[in-house]
C-alpha positions in Angstrom: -219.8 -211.9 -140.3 -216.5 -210.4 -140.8 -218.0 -207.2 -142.6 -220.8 -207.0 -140.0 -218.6 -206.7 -137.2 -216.5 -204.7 -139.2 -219.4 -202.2 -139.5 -220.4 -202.2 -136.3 -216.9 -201.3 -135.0 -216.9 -198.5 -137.8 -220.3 -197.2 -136.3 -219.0 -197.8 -132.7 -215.9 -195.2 -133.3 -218.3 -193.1 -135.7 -220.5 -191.9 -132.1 -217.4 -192.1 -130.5 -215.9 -189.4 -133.0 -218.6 -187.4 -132.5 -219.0 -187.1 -128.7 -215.2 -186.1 -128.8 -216.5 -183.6 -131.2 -219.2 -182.7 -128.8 -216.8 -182.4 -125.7 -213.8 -180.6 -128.0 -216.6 -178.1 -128.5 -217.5 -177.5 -124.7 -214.2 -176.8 -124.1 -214.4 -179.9 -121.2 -215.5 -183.2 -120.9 -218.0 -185.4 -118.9 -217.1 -186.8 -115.0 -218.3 -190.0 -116.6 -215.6 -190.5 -119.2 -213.1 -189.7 -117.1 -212.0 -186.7 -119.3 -208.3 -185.3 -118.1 -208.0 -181.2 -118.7 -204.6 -179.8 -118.5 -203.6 -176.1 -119.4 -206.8 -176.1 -121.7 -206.4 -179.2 -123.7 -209.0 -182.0 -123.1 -207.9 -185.5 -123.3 -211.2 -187.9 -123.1 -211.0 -191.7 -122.9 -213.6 -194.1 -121.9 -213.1 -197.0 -119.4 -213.6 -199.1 -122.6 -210.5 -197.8 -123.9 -207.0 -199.5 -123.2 -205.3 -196.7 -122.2 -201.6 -197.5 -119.6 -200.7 -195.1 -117.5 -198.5 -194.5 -114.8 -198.6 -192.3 -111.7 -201.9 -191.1 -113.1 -200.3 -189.9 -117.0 -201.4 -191.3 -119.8 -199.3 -192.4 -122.8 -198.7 -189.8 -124.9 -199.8 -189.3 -128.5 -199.0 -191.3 -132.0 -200.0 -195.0 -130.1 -203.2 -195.2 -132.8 -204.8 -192.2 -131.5 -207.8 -190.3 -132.8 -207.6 -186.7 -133.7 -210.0 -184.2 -133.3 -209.2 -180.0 -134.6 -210.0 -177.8 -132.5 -211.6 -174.1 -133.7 -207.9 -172.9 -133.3 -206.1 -175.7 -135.6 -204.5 -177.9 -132.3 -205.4 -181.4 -132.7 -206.7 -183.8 -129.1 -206.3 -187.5 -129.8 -208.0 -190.1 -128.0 -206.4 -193.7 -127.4 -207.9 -196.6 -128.3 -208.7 -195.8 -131.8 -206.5 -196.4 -135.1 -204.7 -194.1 -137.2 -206.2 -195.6 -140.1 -209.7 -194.0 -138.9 -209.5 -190.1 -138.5 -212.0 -187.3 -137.6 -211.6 -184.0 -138.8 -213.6 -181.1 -138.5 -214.6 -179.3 -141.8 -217.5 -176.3 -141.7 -219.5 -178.1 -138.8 -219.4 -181.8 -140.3 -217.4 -184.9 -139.2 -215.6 -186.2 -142.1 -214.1 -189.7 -142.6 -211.5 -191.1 -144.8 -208.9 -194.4 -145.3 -205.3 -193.4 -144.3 -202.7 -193.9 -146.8 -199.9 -195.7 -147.0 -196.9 -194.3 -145.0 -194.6 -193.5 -147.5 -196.9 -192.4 -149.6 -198.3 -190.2 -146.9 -195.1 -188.7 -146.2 -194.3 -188.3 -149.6 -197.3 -185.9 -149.7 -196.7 -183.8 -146.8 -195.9 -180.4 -146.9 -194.5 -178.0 -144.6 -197.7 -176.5 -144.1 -199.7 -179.6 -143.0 -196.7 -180.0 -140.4 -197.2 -176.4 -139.1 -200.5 -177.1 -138.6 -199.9 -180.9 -136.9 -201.3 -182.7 -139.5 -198.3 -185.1 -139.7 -199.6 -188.6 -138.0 -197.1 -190.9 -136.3 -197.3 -194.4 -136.6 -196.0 -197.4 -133.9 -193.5 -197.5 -135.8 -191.8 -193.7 -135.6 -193.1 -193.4 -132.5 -190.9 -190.4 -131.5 -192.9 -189.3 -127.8 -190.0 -189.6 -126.1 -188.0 -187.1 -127.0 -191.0 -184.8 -128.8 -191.4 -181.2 -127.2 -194.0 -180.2 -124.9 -196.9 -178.3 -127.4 -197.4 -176.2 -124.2 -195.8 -173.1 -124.4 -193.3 -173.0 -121.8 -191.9 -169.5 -120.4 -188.5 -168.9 -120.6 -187.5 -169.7 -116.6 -184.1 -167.5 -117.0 -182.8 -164.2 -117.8 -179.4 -162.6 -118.3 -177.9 -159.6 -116.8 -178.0 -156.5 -118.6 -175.0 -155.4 -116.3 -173.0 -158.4 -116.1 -174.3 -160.9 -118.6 -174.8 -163.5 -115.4 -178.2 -165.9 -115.9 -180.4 -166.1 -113.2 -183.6 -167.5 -112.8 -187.2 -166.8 -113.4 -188.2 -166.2 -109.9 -185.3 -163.8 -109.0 -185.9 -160.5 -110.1 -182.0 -158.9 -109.0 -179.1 -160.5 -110.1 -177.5 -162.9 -107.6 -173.9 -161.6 -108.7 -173.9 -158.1 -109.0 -177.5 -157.0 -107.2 -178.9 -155.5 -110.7 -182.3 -155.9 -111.5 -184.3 -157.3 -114.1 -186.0 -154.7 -115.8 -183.0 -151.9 -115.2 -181.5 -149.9 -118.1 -177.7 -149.8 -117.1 -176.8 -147.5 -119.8 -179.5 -144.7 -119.4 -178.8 -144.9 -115.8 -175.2 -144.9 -116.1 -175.5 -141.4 -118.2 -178.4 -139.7 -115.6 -177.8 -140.9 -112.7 -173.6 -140.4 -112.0 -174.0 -136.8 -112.5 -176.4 -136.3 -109.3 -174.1 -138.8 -107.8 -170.8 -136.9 -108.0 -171.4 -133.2 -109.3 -172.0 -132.2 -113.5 -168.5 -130.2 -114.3 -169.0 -127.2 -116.5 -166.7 -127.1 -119.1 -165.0 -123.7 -119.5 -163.5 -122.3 -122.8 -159.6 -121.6 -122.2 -158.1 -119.2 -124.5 -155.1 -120.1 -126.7 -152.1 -118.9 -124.4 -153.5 -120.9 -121.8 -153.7 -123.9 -123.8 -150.3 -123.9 -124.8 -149.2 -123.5 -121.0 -151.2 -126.2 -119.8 -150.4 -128.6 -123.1 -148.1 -131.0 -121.0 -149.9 -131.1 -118.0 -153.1 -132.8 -120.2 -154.7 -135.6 -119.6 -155.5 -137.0 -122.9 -157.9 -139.8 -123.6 -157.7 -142.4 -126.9 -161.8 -143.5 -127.7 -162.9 -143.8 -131.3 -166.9 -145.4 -132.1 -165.4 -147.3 -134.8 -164.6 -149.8 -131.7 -168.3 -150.6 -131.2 -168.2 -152.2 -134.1 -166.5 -155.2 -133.2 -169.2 -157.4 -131.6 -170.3 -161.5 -131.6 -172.5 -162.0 -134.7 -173.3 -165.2 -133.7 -176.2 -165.6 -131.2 -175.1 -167.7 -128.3 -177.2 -169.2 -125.8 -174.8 -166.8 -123.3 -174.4 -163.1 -124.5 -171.0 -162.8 -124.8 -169.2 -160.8 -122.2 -167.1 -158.9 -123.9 -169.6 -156.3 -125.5 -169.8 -152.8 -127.1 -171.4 -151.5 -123.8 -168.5 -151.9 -122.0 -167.0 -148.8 -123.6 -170.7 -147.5 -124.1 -171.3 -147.6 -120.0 -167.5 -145.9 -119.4 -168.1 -143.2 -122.4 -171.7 -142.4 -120.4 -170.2 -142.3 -116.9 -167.1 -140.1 -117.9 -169.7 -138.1 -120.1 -172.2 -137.4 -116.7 -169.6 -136.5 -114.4 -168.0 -134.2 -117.1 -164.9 -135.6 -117.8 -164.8 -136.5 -120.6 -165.6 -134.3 -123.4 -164.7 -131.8 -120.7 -161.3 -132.0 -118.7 -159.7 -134.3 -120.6 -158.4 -133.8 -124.4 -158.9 -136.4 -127.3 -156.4 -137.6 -129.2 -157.3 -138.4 -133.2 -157.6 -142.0 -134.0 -155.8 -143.6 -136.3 -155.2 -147.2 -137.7 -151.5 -148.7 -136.9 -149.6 -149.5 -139.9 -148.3 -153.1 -140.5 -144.8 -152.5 -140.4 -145.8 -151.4 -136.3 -147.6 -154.7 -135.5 -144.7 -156.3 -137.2 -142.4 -155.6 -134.2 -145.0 -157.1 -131.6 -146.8 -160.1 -134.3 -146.0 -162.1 -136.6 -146.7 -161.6 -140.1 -149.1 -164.6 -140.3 -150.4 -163.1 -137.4 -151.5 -160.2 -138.2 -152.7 -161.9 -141.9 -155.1 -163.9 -139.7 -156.5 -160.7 -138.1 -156.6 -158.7 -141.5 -158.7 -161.9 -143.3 -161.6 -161.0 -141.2 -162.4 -158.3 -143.1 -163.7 -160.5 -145.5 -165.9 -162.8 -143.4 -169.3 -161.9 -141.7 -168.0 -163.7 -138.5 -165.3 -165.9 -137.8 -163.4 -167.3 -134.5 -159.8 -167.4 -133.6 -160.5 -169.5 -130.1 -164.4 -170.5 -128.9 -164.4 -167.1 -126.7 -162.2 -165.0 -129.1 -164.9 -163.9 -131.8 -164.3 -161.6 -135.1 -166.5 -160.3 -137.5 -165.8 -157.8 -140.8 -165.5 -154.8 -138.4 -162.9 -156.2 -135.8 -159.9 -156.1 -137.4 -160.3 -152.4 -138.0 -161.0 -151.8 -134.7 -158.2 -154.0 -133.6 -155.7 -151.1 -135.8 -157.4 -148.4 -134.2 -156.8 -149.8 -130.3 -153.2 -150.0 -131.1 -152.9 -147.2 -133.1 -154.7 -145.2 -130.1 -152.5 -146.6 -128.0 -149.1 -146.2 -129.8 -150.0 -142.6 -130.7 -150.9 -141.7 -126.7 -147.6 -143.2 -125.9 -145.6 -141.1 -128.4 -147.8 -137.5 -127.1 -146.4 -138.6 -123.4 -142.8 -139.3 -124.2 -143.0 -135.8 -126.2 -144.1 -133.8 -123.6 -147.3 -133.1 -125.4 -149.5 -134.5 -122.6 -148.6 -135.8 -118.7 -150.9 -138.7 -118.9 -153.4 -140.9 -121.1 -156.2 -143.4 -120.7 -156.7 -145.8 -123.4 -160.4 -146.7 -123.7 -160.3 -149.3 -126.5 -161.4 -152.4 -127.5 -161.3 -155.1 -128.4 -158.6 -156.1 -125.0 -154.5 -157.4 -125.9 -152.7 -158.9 -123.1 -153.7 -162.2 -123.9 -152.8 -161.9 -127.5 -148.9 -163.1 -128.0 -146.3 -162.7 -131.1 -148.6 -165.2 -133.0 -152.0 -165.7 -131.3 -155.0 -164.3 -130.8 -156.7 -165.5 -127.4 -158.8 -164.7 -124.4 -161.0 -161.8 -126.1 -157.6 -160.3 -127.3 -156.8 -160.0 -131.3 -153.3 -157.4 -131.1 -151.6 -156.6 -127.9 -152.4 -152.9 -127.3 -149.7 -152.1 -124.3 -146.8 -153.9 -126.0 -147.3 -151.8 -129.0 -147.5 -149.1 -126.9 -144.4 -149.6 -124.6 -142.5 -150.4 -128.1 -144.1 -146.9 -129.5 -142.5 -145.3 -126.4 -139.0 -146.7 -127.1 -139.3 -145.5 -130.8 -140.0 -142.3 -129.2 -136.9 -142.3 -126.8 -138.1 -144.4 -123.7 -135.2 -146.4 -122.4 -137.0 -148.6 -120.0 -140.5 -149.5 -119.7 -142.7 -150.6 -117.0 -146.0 -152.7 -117.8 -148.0 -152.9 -114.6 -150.5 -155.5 -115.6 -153.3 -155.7 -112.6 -155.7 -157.6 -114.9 -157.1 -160.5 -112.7 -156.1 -162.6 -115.6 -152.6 -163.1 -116.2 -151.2 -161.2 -119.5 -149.5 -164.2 -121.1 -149.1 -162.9 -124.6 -147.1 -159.2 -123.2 -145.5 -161.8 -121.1 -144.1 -164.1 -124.3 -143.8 -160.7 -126.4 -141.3 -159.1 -123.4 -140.1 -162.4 -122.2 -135.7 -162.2 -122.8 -136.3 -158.3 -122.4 -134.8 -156.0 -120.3 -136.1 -152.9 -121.7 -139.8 -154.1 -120.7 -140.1 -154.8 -117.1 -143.6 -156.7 -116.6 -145.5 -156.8 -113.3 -148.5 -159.0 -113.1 -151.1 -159.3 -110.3 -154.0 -162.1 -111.2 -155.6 -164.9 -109.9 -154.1 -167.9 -110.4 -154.8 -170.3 -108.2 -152.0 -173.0 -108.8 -152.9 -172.6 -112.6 -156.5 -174.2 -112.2 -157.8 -170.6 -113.1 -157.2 -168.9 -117.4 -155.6 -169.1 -118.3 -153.3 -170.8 -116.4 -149.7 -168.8 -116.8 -147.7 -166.6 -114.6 -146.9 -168.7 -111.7 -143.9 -166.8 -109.3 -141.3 -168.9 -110.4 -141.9 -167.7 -114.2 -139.2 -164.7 -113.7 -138.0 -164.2 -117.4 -135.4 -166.2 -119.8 -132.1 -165.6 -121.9 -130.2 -163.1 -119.3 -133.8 -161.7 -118.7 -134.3 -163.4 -115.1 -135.8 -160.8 -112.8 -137.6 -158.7 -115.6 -140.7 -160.9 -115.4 -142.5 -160.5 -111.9 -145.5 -162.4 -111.0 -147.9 -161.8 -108.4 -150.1 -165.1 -108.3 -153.2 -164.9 -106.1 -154.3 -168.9 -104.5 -157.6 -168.1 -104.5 -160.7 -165.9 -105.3 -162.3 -162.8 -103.5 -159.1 -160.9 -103.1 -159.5 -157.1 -102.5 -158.0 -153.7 -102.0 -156.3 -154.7 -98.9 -153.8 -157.6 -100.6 -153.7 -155.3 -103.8 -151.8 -152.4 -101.9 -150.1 -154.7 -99.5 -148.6 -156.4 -102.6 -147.8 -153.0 -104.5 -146.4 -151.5 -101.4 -144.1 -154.5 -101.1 -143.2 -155.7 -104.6 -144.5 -153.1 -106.9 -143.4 -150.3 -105.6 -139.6 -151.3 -104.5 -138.9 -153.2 -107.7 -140.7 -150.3 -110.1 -138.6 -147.8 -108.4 -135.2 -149.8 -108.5 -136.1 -150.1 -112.1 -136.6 -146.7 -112.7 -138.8 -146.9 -115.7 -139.1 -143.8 -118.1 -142.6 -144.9 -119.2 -145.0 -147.3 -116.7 -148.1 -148.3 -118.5 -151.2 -149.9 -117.0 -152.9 -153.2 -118.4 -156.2 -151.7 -116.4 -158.0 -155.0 -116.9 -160.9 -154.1 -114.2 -162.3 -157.4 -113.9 -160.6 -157.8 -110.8 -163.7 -155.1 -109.2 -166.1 -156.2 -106.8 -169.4 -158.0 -108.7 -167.5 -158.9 -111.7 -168.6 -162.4 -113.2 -165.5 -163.6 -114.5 -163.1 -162.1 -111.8 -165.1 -162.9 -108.4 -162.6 -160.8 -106.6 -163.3 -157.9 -104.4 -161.3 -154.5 -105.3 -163.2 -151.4 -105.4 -162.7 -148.2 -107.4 -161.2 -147.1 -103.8 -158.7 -149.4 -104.2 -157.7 -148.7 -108.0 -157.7 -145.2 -107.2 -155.3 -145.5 -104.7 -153.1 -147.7 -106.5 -153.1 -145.2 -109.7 -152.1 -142.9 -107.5 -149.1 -144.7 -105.9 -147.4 -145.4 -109.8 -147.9 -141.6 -110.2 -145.0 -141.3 -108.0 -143.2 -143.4 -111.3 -141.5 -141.9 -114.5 -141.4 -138.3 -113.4 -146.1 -138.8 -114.1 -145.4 -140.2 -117.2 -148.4 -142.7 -117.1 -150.4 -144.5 -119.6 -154.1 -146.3 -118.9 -154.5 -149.3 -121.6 -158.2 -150.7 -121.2 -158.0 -154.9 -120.6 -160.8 -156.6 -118.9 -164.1 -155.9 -117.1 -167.1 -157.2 -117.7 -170.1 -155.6 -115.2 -170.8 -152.1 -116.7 -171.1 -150.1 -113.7 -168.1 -151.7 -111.8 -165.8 -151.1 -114.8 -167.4 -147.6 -115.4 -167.1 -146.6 -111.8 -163.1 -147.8 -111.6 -162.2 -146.3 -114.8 -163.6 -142.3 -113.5 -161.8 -143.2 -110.3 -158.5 -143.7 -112.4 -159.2 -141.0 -114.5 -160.0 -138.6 -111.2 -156.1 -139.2 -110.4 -155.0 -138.7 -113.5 -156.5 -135.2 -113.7 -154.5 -134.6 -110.4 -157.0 -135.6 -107.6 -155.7 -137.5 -104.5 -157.4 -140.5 -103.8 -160.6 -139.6 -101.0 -159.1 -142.3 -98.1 -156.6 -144.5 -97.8 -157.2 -148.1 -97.8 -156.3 -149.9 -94.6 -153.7 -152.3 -95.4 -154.6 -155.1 -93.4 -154.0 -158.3 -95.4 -155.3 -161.9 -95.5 -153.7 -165.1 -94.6 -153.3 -166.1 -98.3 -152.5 -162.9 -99.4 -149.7 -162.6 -97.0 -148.3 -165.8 -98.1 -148.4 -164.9 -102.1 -146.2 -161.7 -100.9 -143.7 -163.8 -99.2 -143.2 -166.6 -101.8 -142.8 -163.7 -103.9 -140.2 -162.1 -102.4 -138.1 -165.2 -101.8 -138.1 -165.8 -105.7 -137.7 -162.2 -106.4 -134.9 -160.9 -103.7 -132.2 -162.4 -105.7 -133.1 -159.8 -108.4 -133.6 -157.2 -106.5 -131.6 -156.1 -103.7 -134.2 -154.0 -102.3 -136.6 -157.2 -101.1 -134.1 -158.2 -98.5 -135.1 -155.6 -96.2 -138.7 -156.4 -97.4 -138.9 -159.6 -97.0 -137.1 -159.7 -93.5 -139.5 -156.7 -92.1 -142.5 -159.0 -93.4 -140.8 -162.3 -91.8 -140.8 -160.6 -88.6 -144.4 -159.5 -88.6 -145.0 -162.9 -89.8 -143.1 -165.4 -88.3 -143.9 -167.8 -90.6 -146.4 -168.9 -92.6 -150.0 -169.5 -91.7 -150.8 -172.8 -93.0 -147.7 -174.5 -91.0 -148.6 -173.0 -88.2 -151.8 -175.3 -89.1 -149.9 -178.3 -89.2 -148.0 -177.9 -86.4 -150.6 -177.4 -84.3 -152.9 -180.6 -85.8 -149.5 -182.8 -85.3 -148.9 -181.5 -81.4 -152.6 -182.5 -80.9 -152.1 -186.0 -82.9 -149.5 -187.0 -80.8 -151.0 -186.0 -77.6 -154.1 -188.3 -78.0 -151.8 -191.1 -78.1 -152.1 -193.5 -75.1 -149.5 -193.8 -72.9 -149.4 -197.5 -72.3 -148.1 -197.0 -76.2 -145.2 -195.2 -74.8 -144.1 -197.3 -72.3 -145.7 -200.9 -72.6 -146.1 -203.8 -74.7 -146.5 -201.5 -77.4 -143.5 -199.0 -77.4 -141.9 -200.6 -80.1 -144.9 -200.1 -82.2 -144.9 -196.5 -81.4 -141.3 -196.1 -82.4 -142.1 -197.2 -85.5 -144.9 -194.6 -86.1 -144.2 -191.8 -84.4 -140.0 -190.9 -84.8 -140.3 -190.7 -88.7 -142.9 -188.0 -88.3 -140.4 -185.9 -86.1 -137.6 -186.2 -88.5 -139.4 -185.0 -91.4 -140.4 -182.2 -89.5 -137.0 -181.3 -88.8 -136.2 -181.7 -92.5 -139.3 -179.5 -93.5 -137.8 -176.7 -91.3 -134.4 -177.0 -93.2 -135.7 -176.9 -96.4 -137.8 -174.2 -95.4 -134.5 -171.8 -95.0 -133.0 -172.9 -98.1 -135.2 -172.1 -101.0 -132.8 -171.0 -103.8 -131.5 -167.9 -104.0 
């Protein structure tokens, strides 16, 4: 009896086999078997079979399924049968066979049979719940080519900066900007002239050696510091013929050790200098290195050291830097924040080798430069002005708050200009560099003033998310011409959507070559930015004796500050929705209790208020 039934139930899932076969062949299945199709693949199972589902779904594979191949090699399985009992499909016939023990079946598996999903699953390694889909799901994001933002399949223009999906930033970067501001024809200047106009020059530091230094590794992000940063500036400056065209390279060379010395340590710069050996390698998770960066780190500062020297020699007015990989983040022994050597303190230590007696670093990076803030921190020689969003040190990487004003004898040589939130723009750049920048820089008096032109600060960036516009940068270039007798040098930092970085840099570069900025940007300042100035100059104004009239010309603009104007007013109206039977009834004592310790610590916030130190 045993072996009949047995039979019977082998013939039974024999016809079964082969209508699966029949219906795998159709390419659908019968109303009456309640067949299930979905994205091609047929799933039949009869009302006989046991088959739990939920919400409609049926289990998925491995629970003792049948399999059935397909012409094209995918494999349908049908509940209610055993893995011990398998179909498969050979030259037209139906083949049957005993499975085999599970180690022994494992044992025998080769990579090809799981390619091909030959590998069965028992109860046991039932792993359905975590197993991918075998539908071929589209990717449902894309990245930026601009600005290296994701975004999702059904948006075809980039939610941060507008761009759009299929877009080529680089070819139109190199077309399109010369219809947009004019092709310059460059003209062939004899030698007499070139020897008149050699100190009026604008010279500019680029070598492709730089493009080398790129992420090996291939992150689920791309990495936003890229080669196409320089690629998009090289293409703009290219179209609009500046550069090969009004402005004069400079030949690139590698600094020497015995240079980085005075800004790095020597295990510093041994760190850097291993990477030569290693295909990639990382300093920090963001700070990447692979056998061409530490070259290209010597030939940023070497660029940068060498520009510094031709200004302080008379051989050029002016320079722009366009290197990479960025510095200010990196300090006397770390390398950080995208940043392996620190390009503008080699360069403002170049310019004292070559006679500078004071230096200004005007750092407008919306990151704060921490590492040429540690380098030039007891100096007095390096005055360092920082503008960057800070946020109350929530945002990177966390440094440069306004009370952080320099150490050893130092105090006052360290100014910070910390920004409470994002979205600032042009108007709270200038009002700040009209009323810091400009009186401290000029009671300095530097000799040299470089710019750590970190352009992440522009409108669209995705690391910034503030609002200044090559308007604005031009503008405030052309306000530190007025410094060192023109004596200016451009270090590239930060900036990370190509045609917002490109666009600032030719507006920099414009002034520079001597043209005044288009229109002036209406200074009219926000609430928050206002406040930054002010907090500011009450740190600052013991410093500098110049902030007193500053400070007391804003104070009277401003009476005080906006957000206790905001208290003041939500206590006045908190007091008057007070009932008066709490005033003068059962109750007074109770309002005594609560109500005069609130008007004595106003009275105390007004005091303190007027004596912050000094």
């Amino acid at each position: 009896m045993i072996e009949s039934s047995q039979r019977n139930d082998f013939e039974e899932r024999h016809m079964d086999c082969e209508k699966l076969h029949l219906n795998c062949q159709k390419g659908g299945a019968d109303e009456n078997n309640n067949n299930h199709t979905a994205n091609g693949q047929v799933h039949p199972h009869s009302d006989a079979d046991h088959v739990n589902e939920t919400n409609g779904n049926s289990l998925p594979e491995g629970n003792g399924a049948t399999t059935c191949h397909d012409e094209n090699g995918w494999e349908e399985k049908s509940p209610g049968t055993s893995g011990a009992d398998r179909a498969e499909e050979s030259n037209g016939a139906v083949e049957h066979y005993t499975e085999k023990p599970k180690r022994q079946r494992d044992r025998d598996m080769t990579f090809q049979d799981m390619y091909n999903h030959n590998m069965d699953f028992t109860d046991e390694d039932d792993d359905s719940d975590w197993a991918p889909f075998q539908n071929n799901v589209a990717s449902e994001k894309w990245f930026c080519a601009n600005c290296t933002m994701v975004n999702w399949f059904d948006v075809y223009y980039c939610e941060v900066c507008g761009e759009h999906t299929d877009s080529d930033v680089l070819t139109s970067l190199s077309s399109s900007r010369s219809r947009e501001s004019g092709h310059i024809e460059v003209k062939s200047e004899d030698s007499s002239l070139q020897k008149s106009n050699l100190g009026n020059r604008t010279l500019v530091g680029f070598d492709e050696r730089m493009l080398l230094h790129s992420e090996v590794e291939l992150k689920a992000h791309p990495h936003p510091e890229r080669p196409d940063r320089l690629r998009a500036i090289a293409a703009t400056l290219a179209a609009a013929g500046i550069f090969p065209g009004k402005c004069s390279p400079i030949p690139a060379r590698e600094i020497t050790r015995e240079e980085l010395q005075t800004v790095h340590t020597a295990e510093h710069i041994d760190a850097v200098d291993f990477t030569d050996c290693m295909v990639t390698s990382y300093f920090t998770p963001d700070t990447y290195a692979n056998e061409h960066s530490a070259c290209a780190a010597r030939l940023a500062a070497g660029l940068c050291a060498d520009l510094s020297t031709s200004i302080m020699a008379g051989h050029a007015k002016n320079g722009f830097a366009l290197v990479r990989p960025p510095g200010h983040h990196a300090g006397v022994r770390d390398a950080m924040g995208f940043c392996l050597h620190n390009n503008a303190a080699v360069a403002a230590l170049a310019a004292q080798r070559a006679g500078a007696k004071k230096v200004l670093i005007l750092d407008w990076d919306v990151h704060h430069g921490n590492g040429t803030q540690e380098i030039f921190d007891g100096c007095k020689s390096v005055l360092y002005i920082s503008l960057h969003r800070h946020e109350g040190g929530k945002f990177y990487p966390g440094t440069g708050a306004a009370d952080e004003v320099g150490v050893n004898g130092a105090e006052g040589y360290c100014v910070n200009i910390p920004w409470k939130c994002g979205g600032v723009g042009d108007c709270d750049y200038i009002f700040a560099f009209k009323n810091i920048v400009l009186p401290i820089a000029l009671e300095y008096s530097p000799d040299l003033t470089i710019i750590s032109a970190g352009f992440d600060a522009a409108r669209g960036d995705p690391l910034g998310c503030c609002d200044v516009t090559p308007s604005g940068y031009e503008q405030m270039t052309h306000m530190l011409t007025s410094l060192s007798g023109g004596k200016l040098l451009v270090v590239l930092e930060g900036g990370y959507n190509l045609r917002s970085i490109s666009s600032s840099a030719k507006a920099v570069i414009k002034v520079l070559l001597g043209e005044s900025p288009v229109y002036d940007v209406d200074v009219e300042p926000s609430k928050a930015g206002v406040q930054t100035v002010l907090e500011v100059l009450e740190i600052q104004k013991k410093f500098w004796s110049t902030l007193d009239s500053t400070l007391a010309r804003i104070q009277s603009q401003c009476p005080s500050f906006p957000h206790q104007n905001g208290k003041g007013e939500a206590k006045k109206k908190r007091r008057l929705i007070v009932p008066l039977w709490w005033k003068w009834g059962p109750k007074k004592f109770m309002y005594n209790l609560l109500y005069r310790p609130r008007f004595k610590v106003k009275r105390r916030t007004n005091r303190s208020s007027r004596s912050i130190p000094r």
